[in-house]
PyMOL commands that place a pseudoatom at each C-alpha (Angstrom):
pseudoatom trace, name=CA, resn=UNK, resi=1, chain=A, elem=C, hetatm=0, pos=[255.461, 6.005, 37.142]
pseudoatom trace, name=CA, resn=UNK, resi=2, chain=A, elem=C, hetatm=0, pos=[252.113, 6.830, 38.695]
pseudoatom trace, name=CA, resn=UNK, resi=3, chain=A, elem=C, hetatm=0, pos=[250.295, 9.888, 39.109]
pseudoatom trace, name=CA, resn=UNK, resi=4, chain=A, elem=C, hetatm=0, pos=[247.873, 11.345, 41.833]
pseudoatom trace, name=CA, resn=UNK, resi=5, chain=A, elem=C, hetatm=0, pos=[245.875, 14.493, 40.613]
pseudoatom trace, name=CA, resn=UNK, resi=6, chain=A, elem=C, hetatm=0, pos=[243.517, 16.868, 42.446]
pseudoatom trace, name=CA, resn=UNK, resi=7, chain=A, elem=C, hetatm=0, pos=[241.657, 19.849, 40.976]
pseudoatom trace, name=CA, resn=UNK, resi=8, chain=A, elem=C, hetatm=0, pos=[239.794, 22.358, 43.029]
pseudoatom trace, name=CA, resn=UNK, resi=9, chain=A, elem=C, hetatm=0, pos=[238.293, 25.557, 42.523]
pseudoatom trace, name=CA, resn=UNK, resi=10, chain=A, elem=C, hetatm=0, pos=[239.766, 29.209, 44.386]
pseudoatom trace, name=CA, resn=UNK, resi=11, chain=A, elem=C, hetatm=0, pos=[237.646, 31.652, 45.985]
pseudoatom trace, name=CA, resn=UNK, resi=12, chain=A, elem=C, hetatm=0, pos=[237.341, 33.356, 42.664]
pseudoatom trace, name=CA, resn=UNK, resi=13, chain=A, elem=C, hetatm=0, pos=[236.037, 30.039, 41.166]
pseudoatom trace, name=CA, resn=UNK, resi=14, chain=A, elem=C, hetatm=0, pos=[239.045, 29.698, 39.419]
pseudoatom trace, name=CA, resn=UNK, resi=15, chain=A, elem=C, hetatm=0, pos=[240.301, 25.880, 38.945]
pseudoatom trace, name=CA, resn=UNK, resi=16, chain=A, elem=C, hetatm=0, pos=[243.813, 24.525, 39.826]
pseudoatom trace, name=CA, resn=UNK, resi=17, chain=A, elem=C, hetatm=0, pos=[244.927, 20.843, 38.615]
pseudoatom trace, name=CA, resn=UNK, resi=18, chain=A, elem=C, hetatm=0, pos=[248.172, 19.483, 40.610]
pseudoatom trace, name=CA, resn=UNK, resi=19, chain=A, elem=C, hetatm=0, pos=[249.725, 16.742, 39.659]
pseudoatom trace, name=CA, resn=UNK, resi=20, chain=A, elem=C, hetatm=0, pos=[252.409, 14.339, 41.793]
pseudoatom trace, name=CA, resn=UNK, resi=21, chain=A, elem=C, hetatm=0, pos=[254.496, 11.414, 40.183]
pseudoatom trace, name=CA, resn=UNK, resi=22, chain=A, elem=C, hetatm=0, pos=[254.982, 8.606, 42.171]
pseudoatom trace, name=CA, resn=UNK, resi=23, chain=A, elem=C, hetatm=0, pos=[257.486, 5.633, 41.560]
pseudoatom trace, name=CA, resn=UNK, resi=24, chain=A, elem=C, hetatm=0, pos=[260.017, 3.239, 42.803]
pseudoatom trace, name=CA, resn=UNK, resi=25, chain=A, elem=C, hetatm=0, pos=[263.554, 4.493, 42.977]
pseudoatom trace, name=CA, resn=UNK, resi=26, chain=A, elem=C, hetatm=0, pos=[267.445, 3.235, 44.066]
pseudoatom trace, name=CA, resn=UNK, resi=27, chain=A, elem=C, hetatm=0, pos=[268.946, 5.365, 47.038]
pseudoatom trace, name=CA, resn=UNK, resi=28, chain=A, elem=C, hetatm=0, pos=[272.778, 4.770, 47.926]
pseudoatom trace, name=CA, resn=UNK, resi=29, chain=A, elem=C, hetatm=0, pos=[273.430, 2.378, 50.664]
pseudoatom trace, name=CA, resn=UNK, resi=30, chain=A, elem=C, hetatm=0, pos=[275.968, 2.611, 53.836]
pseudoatom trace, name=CA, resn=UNK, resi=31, chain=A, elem=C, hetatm=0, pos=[278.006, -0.173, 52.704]
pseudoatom trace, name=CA, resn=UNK, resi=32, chain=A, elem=C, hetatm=0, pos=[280.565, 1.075, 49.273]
pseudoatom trace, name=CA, resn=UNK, resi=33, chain=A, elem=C, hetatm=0, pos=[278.291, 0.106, 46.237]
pseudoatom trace, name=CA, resn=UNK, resi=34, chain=A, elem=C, hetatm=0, pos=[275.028, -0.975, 48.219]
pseudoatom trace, name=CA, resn=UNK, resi=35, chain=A, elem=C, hetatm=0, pos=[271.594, 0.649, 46.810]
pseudoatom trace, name=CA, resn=UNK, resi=36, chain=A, elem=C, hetatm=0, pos=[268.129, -0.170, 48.277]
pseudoatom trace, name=CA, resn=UNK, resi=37, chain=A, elem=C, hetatm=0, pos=[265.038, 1.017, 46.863]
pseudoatom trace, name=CA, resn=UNK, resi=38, chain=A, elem=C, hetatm=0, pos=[262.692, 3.700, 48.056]
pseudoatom trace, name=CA, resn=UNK, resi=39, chain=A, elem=C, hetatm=0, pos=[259.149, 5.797, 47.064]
pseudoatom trace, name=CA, resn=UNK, resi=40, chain=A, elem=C, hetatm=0, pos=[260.121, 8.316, 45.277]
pseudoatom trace, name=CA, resn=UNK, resi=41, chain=A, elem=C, hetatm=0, pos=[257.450, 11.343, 44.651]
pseudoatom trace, name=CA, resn=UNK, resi=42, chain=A, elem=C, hetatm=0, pos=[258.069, 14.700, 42.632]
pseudoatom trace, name=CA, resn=UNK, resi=43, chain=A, elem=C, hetatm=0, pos=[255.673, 17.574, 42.188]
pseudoatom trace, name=CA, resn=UNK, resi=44, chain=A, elem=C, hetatm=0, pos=[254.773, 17.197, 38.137]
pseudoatom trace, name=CA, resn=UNK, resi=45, chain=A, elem=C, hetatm=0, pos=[252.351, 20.756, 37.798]
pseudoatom trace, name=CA, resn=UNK, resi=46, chain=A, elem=C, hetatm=0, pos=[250.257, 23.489, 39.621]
pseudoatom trace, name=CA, resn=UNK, resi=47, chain=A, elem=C, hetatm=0, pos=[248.247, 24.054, 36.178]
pseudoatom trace, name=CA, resn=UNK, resi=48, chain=A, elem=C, hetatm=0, pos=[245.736, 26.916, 35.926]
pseudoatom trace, name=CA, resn=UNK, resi=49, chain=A, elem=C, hetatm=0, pos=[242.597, 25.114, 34.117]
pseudoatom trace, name=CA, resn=UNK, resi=50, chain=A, elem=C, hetatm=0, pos=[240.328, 27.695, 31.795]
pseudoatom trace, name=CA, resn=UNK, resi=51, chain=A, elem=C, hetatm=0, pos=[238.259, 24.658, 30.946]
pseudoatom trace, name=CA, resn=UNK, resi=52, chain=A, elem=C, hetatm=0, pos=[235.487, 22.459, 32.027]
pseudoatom trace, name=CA, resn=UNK, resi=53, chain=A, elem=C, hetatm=0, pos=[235.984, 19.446, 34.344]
pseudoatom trace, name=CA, resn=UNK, resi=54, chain=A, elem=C, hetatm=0, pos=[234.806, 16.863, 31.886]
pseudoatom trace, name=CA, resn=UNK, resi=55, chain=A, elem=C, hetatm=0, pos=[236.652, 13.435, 31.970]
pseudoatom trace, name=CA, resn=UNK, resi=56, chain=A, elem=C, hetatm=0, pos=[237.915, 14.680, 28.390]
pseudoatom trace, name=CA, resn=UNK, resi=57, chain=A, elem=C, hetatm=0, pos=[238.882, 18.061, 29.562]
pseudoatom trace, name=CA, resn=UNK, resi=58, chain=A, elem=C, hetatm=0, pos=[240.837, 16.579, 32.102]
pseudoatom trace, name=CA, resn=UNK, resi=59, chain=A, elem=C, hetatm=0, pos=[242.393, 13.621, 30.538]
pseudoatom trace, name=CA, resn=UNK, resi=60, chain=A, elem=C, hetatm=0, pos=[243.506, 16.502, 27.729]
pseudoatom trace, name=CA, resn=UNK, resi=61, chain=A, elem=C, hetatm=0, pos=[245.137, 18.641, 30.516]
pseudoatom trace, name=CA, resn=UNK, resi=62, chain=A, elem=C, hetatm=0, pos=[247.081, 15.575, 32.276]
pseudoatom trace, name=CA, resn=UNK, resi=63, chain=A, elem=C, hetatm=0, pos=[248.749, 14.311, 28.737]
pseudoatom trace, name=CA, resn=UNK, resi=64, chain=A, elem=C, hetatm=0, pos=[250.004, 17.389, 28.365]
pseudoatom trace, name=CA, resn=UNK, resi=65, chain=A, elem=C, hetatm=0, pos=[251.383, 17.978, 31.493]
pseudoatom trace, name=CA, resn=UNK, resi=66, chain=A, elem=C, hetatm=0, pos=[252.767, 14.132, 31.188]
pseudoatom trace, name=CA, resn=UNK, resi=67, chain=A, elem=C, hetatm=0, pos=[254.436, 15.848, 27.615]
pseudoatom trace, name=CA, resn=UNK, resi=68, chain=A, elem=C, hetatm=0, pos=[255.439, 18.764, 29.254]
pseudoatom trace, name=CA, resn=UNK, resi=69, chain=A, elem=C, hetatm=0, pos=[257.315, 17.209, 32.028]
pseudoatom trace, name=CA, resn=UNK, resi=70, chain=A, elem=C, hetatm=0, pos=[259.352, 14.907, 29.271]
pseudoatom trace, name=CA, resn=UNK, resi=71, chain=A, elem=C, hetatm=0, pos=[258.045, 11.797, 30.698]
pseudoatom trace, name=CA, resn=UNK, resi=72, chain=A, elem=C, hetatm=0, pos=[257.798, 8.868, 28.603]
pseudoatom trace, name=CA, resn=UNK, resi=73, chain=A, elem=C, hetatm=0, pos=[254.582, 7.468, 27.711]
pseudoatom trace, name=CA, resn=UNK, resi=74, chain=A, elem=C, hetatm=0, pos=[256.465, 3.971, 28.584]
pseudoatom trace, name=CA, resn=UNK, resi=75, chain=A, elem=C, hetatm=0, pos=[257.198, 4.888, 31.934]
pseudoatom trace, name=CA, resn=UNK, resi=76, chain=A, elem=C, hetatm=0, pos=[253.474, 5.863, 32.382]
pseudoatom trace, name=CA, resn=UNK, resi=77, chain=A, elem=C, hetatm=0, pos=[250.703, 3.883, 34.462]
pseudoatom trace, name=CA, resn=UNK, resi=78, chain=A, elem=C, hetatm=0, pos=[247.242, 4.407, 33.689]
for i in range(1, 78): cmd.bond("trace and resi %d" % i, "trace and resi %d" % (i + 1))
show_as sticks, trace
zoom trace
């Protein structure tokens, strides 16, 4: 799994992280028992950060969103 992440700030200044998965999946073919892969994506969290935007800050709030979602730390890419 791999993640894209964005974090912006509101009008209000305050700051948002989002965070997508990304990863390689098996869809169902036409033909009986026939899969082919495809990109899979799913929306991991819209997260609310009372923090700074240090690189430790961050990194802090995107393992525990990776916890909070149940994801494996095998499955990850970093």
């Amino acid at each position: 799994i791999s993640f894209t992440a964005d974090v912006w700030s509101a009008d209000k200044l305050d700051s948002y992280l989002v965070m997508m998965a990304h990863w390689i999946g098996h869809e169902l073919g036409n033909a009986p028992h026939s899969s082919q892969l495809a990109m899979k994506a799913a929306l991991i969290a819209f997260h609310y950060l009372p923090s700074l935007h240090t690189g430790k800050e961050l990194a802090k709030a995107i393992l525990h969103l990776i916890d909070c979602a149940e994801i494996p730390v095998d499955k990850v890419c970093f």
